[in-house]
C-alpha positions in Angstrom: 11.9 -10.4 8.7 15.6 -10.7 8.5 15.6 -14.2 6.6 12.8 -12.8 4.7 15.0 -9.6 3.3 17.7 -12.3 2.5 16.1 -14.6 0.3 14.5 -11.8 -1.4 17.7 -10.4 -2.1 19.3 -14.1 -2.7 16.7 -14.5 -5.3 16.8 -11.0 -7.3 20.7 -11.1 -7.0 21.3 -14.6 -9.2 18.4 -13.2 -11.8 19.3 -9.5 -12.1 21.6 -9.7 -15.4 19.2 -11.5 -17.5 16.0 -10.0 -15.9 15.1 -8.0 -18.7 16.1 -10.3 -21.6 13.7 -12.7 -19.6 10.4 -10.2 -19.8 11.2 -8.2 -23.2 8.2 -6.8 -24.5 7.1 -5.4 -21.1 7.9 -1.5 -21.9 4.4 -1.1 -22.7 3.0 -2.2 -20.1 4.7 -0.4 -17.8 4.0 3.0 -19.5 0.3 1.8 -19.3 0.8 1.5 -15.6 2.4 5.0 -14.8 -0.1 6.7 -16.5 -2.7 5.4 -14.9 -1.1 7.0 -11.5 -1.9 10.8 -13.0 1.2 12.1 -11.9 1.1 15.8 -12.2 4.4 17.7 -13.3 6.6 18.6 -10.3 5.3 15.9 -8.0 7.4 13.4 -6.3 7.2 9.6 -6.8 9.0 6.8 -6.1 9.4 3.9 -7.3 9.4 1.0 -4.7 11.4 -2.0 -5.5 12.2 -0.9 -8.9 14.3 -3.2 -9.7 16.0 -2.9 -12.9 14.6 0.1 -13.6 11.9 -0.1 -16.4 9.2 2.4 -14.7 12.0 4.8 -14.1 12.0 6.3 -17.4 8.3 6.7 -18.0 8.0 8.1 -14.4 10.6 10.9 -15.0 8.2 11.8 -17.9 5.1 11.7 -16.5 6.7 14.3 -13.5 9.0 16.2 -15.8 12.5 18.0 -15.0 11.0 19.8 -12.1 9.7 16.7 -10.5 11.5 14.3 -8.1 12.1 10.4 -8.9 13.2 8.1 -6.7 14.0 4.4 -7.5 14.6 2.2 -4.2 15.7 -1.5 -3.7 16.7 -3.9 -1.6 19.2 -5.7 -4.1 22.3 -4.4 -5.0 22.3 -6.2 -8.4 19.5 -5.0 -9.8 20.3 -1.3 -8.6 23.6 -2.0 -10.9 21.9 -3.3 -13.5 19.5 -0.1 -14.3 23.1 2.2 -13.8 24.3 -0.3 -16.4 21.2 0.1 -18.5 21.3 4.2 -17.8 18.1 4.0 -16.4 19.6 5.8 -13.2 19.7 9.6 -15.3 15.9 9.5 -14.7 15.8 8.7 -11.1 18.2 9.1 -7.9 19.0 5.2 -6.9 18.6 3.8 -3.3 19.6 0.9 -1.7 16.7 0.2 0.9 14.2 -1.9 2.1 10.9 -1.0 1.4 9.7 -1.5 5.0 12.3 1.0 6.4 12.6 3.9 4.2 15.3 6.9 4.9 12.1 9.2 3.5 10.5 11.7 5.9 6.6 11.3 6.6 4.6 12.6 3.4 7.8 13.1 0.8 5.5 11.5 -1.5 3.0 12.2 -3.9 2.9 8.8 -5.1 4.4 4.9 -4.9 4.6 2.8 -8.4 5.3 -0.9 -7.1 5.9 -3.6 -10.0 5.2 -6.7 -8.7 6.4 -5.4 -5.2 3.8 -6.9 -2.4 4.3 -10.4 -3.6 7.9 -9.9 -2.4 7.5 -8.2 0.6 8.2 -10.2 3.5 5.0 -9.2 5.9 2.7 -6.8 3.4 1.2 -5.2 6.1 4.6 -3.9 6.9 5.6 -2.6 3.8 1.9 -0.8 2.9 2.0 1.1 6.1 5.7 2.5 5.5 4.7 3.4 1.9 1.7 5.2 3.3 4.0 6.9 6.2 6.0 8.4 3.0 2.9 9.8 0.7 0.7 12.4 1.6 -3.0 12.0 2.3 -4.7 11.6 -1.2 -1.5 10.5 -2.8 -1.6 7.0 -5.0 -0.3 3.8 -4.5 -0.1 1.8 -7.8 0.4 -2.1 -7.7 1.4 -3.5 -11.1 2.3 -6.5 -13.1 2.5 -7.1 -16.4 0.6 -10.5 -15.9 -2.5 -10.7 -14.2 -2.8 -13.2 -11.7 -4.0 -16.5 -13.8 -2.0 -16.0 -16.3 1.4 -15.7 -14.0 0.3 -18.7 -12.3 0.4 -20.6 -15.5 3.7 -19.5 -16.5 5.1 -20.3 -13.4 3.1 -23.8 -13.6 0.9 -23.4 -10.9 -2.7 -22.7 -9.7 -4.0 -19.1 -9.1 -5.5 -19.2 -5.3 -7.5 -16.9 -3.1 -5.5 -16.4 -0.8 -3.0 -14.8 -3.1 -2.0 -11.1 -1.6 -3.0 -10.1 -4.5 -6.5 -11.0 -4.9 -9.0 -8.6 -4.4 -10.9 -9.8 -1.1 -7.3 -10.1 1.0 -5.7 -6.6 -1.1 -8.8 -4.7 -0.2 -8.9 -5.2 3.8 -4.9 -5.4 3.7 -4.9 -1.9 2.6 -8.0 -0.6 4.4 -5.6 -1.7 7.6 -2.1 0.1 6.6 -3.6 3.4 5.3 -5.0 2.9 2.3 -8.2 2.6 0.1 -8.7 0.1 -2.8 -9.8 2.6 -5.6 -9.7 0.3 -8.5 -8.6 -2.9 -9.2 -8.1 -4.9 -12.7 -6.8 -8.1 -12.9 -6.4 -9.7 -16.6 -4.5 -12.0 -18.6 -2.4 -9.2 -19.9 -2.4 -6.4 -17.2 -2.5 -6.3 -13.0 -3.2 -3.0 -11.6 -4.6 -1.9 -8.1 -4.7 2.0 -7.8 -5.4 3.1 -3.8 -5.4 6.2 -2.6 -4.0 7.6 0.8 -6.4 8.3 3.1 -7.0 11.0 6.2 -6.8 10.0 9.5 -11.1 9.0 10.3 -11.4 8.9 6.3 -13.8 5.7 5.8 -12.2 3.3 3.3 -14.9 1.2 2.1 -16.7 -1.5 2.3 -15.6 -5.6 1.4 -15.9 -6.4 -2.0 -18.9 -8.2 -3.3 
């Protein structure tokens, strides 16, 4: 896990100053994204792996001034690059691994994660500490701005099933770690799972077809 923390952060380090000049047009997107969590004003959300900081600002509006945002990640960098950016007025900045978060059990109300279980070294890890942190019938939403094909060609490569992303592993990884798969939309210009925490005994569905 340790070697696994370190090339994440070795690879997010040497990209963080030109990580938003790389994906420009991406504000949108994001916005989309938080919306779709329902955030309530008041609540508490945080934003795991957040990177730069893009979801910070549409998150602090969806919760408003009497709501909590938090913005954690494991690289330094990119935490300096959304202070640089002033990103960090709408959230309170942490430097932390998403697998071992200072947060007490239930703080939550919800998790936004942008492209955050494709970096997470051991998913299974990561999804049960986010659903230690959020209360029961709080929402976890996965994003990217690409759905799965279409980042696979960009990066030259082919889109395979046994991406952690793709529906038939996501669903039973999240059944497992305290979760149930309550949508899921994966398309050329938009990826977004939305689960919800469940209650202990809760059932969390069936495979999908």
């Amino acid at each position: 896990m340790a070697e696994g923390r370190a090339a994440v952060q070795e690879f997010f380090t040497e990209r963080a100053a030109r990580w938003d000049a790389k994906f420009p047009d991406d504000g949108p997107a994001y916005a989309s994204a938080v919306a779709a969590l329902g955030l309530r004003p008041g609540a508490t959300v945080l934003d795991g792996g957040c990177g730069t900081g893009r979801a910070l600002p549409p998150l602090r509006d969806a919760v408003g001034p009497s709501g909590t945002v938090l913005g954690a990640d494991l690289t330094p960098a990119m935490l300096e690059q959304a202070v640089l950016k002033g990103r960090d007025g709408a959230a309170w900045l942490l430097c932390a691994d998403a697998a071992r978060l200072p947060l007490r059990d239930g703080a939550l109300d919800a998790v936004f994660g942008a492209g955050l279980i494709s970096h997470l070294p051991g998913p299974e890890i990561g999804l049960r500490e986010l659903a230690r942190t959020v209360r029961a019938g709080g929402v976890l939403a996965l994003f990217h701005p690409l759905g799965r094909a279409a980042l696979a060609a960009r990066q030259g490569r082919q889109v395979t099933s046994d991406d952690v992303r793709a529906e038939r592993r996501l669903q039973p990884l999240l059944a497992a770690t305290g979760w149930r798969l309550d949508s899921y939309v994966d398309e050329d210009n938009r990826y977004l799972a939305l689960a919800v925490r469940i209650r202990a005994g809760e059932p969390t569905g069936g495979d999908p077809a």
